[in-house]
DOVEXVO-365479 format. One record per residue (C-alpha): residue number from 1; residue in one letter; z, x, y. Coordinates in steps of 0.5 Angstrom, whole numbers, padded with zeros to 4 digits. Layout:
+-------+------+-------+-------+-------+
: pavex : sedo :     w :     u :     v :
+-------+------+-------+-------+-------+
:   NUM :    a :     Z :     X :     Y :
...
+-------+------+-------+-------+-------+
% end
This chain:
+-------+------+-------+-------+-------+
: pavex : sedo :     w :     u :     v :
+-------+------+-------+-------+-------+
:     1 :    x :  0167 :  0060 :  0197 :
:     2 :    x :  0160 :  0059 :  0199 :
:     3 :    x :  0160 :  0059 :  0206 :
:     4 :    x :  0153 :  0062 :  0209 :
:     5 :    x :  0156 :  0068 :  0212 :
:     6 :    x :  0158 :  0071 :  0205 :
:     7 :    x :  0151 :  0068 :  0202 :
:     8 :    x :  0148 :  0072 :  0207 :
:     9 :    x :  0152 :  0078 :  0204 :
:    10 :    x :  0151 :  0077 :  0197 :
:    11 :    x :  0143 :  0077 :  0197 :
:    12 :    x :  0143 :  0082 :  0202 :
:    13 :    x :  0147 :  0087 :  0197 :
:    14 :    x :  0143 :  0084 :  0191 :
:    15 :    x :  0136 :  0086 :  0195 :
:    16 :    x :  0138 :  0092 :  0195 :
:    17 :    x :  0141 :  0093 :  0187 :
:    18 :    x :  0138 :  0099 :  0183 :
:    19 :    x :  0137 :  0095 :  0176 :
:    20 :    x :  0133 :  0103 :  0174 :
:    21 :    x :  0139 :  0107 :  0176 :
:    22 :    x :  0145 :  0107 :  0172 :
:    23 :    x :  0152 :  0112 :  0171 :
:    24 :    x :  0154 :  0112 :  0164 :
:    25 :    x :  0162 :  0115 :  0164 :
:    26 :    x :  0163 :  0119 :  0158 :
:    27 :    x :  0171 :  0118 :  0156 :
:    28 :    x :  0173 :  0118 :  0163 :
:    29 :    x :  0181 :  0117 :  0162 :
:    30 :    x :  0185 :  0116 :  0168 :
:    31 :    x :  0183 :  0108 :  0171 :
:    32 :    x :  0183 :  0111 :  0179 :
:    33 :    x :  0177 :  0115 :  0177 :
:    34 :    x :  0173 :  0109 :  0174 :
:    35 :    x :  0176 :  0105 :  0179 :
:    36 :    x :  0172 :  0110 :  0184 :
:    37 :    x :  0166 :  0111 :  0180 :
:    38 :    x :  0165 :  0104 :  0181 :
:    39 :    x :  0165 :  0103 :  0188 :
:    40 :    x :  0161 :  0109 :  0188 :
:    41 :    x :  0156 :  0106 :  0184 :
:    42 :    x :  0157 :  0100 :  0188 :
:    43 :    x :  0155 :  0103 :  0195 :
:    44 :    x :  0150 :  0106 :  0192 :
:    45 :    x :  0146 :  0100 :  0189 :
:    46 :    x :  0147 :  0100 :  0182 :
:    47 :    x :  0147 :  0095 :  0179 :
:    48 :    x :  0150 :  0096 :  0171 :
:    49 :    x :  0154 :  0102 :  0168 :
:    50 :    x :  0154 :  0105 :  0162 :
:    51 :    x :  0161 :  0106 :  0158 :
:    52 :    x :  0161 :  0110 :  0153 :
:    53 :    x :  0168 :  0111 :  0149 :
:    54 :    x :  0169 :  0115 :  0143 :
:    55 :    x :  0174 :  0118 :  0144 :
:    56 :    x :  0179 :  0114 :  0149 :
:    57 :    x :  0181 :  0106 :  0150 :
:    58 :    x :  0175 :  0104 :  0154 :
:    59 :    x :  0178 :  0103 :  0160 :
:    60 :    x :  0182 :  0096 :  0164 :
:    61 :    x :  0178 :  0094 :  0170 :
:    62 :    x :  0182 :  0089 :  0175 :
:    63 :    x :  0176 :  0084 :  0178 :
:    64 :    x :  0184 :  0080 :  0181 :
:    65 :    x :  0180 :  0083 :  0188 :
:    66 :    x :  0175 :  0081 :  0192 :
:    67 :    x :  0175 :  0089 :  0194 :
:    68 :    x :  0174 :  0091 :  0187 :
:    69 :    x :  0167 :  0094 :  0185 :
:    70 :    x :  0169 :  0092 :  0178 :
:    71 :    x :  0167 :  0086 :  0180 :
:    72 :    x :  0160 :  0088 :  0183 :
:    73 :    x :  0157 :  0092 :  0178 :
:    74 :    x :  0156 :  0090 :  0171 :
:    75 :    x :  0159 :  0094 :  0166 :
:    76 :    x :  0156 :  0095 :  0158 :
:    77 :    x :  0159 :  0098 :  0153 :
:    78 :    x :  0158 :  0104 :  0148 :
:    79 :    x :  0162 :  0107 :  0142 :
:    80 :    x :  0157 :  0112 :  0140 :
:    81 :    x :  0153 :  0117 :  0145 :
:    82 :    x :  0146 :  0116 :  0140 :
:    83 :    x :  0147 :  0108 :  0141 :
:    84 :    x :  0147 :  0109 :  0148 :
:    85 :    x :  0142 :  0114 :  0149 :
:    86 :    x :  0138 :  0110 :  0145 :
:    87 :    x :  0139 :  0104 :  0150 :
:    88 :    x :  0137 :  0107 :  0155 :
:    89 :    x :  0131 :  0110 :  0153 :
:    90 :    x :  0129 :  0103 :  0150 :
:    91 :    x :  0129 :  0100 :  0157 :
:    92 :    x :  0125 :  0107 :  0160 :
:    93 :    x :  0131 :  0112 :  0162 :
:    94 :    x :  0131 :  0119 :  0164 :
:    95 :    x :  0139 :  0122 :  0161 :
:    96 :    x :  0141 :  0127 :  0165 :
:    97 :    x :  0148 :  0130 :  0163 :
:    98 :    x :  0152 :  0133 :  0168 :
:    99 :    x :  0154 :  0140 :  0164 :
:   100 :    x :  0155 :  0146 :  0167 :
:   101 :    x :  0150 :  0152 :  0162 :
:   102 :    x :  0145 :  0156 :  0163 :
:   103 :    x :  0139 :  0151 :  0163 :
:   104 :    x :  0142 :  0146 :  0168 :
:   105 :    x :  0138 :  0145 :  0175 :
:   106 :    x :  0142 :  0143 :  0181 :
:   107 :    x :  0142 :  0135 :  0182 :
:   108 :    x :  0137 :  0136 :  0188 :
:   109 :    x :  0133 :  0139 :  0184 :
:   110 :    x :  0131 :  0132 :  0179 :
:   111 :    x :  0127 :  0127 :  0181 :
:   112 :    x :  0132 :  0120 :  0182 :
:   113 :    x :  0127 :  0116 :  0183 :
:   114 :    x :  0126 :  0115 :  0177 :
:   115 :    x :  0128 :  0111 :  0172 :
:   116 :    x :  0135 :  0115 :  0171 :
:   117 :    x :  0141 :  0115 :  0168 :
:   118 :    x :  0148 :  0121 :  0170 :
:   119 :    x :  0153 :  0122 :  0164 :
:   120 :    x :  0159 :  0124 :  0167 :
:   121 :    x :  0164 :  0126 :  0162 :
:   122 :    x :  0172 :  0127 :  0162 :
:   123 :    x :  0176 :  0130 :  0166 :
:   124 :    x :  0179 :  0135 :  0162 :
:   125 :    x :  0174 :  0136 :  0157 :
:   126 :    x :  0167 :  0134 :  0160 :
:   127 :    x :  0161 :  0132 :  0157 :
:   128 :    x :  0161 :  0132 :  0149 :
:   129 :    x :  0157 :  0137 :  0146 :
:   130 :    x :  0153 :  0131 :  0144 :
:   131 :    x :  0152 :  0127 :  0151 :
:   132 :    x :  0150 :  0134 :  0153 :
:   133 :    x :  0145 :  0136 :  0148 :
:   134 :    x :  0141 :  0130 :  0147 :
:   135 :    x :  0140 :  0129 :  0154 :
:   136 :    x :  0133 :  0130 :  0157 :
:   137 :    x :  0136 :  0135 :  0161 :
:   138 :    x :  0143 :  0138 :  0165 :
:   139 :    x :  0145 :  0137 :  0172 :
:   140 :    x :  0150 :  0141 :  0176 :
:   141 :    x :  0152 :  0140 :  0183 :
:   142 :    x :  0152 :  0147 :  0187 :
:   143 :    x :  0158 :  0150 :  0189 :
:   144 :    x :  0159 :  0156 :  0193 :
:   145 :    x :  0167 :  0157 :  0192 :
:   146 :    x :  0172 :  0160 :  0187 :
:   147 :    x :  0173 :  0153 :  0183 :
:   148 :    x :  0167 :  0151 :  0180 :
:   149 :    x :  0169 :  0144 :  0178 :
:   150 :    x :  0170 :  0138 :  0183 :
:   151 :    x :  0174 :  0131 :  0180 :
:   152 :    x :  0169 :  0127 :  0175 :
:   153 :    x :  0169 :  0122 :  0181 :
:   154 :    x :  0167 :  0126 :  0188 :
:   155 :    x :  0162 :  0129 :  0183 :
:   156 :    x :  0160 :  0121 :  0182 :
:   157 :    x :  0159 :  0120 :  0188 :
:   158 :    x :  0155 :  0127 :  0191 :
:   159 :    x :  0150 :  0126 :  0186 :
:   160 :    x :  0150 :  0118 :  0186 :
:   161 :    x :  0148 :  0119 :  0193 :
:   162 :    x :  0143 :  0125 :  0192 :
:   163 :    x :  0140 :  0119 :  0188 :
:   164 :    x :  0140 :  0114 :  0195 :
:   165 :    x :  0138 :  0120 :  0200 :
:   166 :    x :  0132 :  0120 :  0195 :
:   167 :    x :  0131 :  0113 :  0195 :
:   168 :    x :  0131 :  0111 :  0202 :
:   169 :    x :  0126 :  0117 :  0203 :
:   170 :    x :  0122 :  0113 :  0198 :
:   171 :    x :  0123 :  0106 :  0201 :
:   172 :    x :  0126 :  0103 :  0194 :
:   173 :    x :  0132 :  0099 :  0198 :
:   174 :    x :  0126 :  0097 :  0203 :
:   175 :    x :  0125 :  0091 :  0198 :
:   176 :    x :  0128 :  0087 :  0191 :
:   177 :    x :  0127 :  0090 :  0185 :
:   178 :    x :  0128 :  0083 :  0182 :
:   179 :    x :  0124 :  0077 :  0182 :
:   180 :    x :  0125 :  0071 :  0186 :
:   181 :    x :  0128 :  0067 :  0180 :
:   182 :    x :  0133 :  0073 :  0177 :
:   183 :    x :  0135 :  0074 :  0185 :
:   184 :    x :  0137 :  0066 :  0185 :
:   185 :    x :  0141 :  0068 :  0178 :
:   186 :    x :  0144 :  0072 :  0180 :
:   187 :    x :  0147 :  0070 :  0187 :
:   188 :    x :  0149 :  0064 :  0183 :
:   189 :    x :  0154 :  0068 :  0178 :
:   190 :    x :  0156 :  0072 :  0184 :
:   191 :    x :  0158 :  0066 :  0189 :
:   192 :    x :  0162 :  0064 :  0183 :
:   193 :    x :  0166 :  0071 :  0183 :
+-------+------+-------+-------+-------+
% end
């Protein structure tokens, strides 16, 4: 439905995508944490996920409501970590795995700023020692409790919006990242959804 109200809505949400912030999910198993990584990622201006899956079924992503941020954030998908590094780095992206080890910085200490990509990795195992190791760097979320790990969808949403703080403070919501042409391309797909 194309009424002026909803039209408003959608170019306002597009002016505010961040086509040089993206979240690469590593074999994230359960669909809810997906499904919850995708409202994060959408309430955080991202325009497109990265899949990675080479251990798990990539994952099934209901677009059937109009709350679904399936249907609002682009998804690409990768079958191996050195193709989908690659990508990325071919398209300018800094990669941060979040890894827990003795070279890992906390997440306020990285630049978000940045063209940047936060690989999360599976919720029993992790980052793969690939994703880890051939990032550009490891981030971690300080804790101060006794358990030191947090659901791979909360950790999703803290450093997502570590990324927005950052970006709001250096006014990279203030105006589109997109040319006037891709904006009406793009809000012509989306009044279709």
């Amino acid at each position: 439905m194309r009424s002026e109200r909803r039209v408003a809505k959608l170019t306002q949400v597009l002016r505010h995508r961040q086509p040089d912030l993206t979240v690469v999910m590593e074999n994230i198993h359960d669909p809810h944490n997906v499904s919850a990584m995708l409202r994060s990622c959408d309430a955080a201006g991202v325009l497109q996920v990265q899949l990675l899956y080479t251990a798990e079924k990539f994952p099934r992503i209901g677009k059937k409501s109009s709350a679904s941020a399936g249907k609002w954030v682009e998804r690409r998908k990768f079958q191996a970590v050195e193709e989908c590094y690659a990508t990325l780095r071919n398209e300018g992206f800094a990669i941060y795995a979040t890894h827990l080890d003795e070279q890992s910085v906390p997440v306020y200490e990285v630049d978000l700023t940045r063209r940047v990509a936060i690989v999360f990795g599976n919720e029993h195992r992790g980052v793969s020692e690939a994703a880890a190791s051939l990032a550009d760097g490891n981030i971690r979320i300080p804790m101060v409790g006794m358990i030191q790990s947090l659901n791979v969808s909360v950790a999703c949403a803290i450093a997502l919006f570590e990324a927005v703080r950052q970006r709001l403070a250096g006014g990279h919501y203030d105006k589109a990242k997109f040319t006037e042409q891709d904006l009406e391309k793009m809000l012509e797909e989306w009044v279709k959804r």
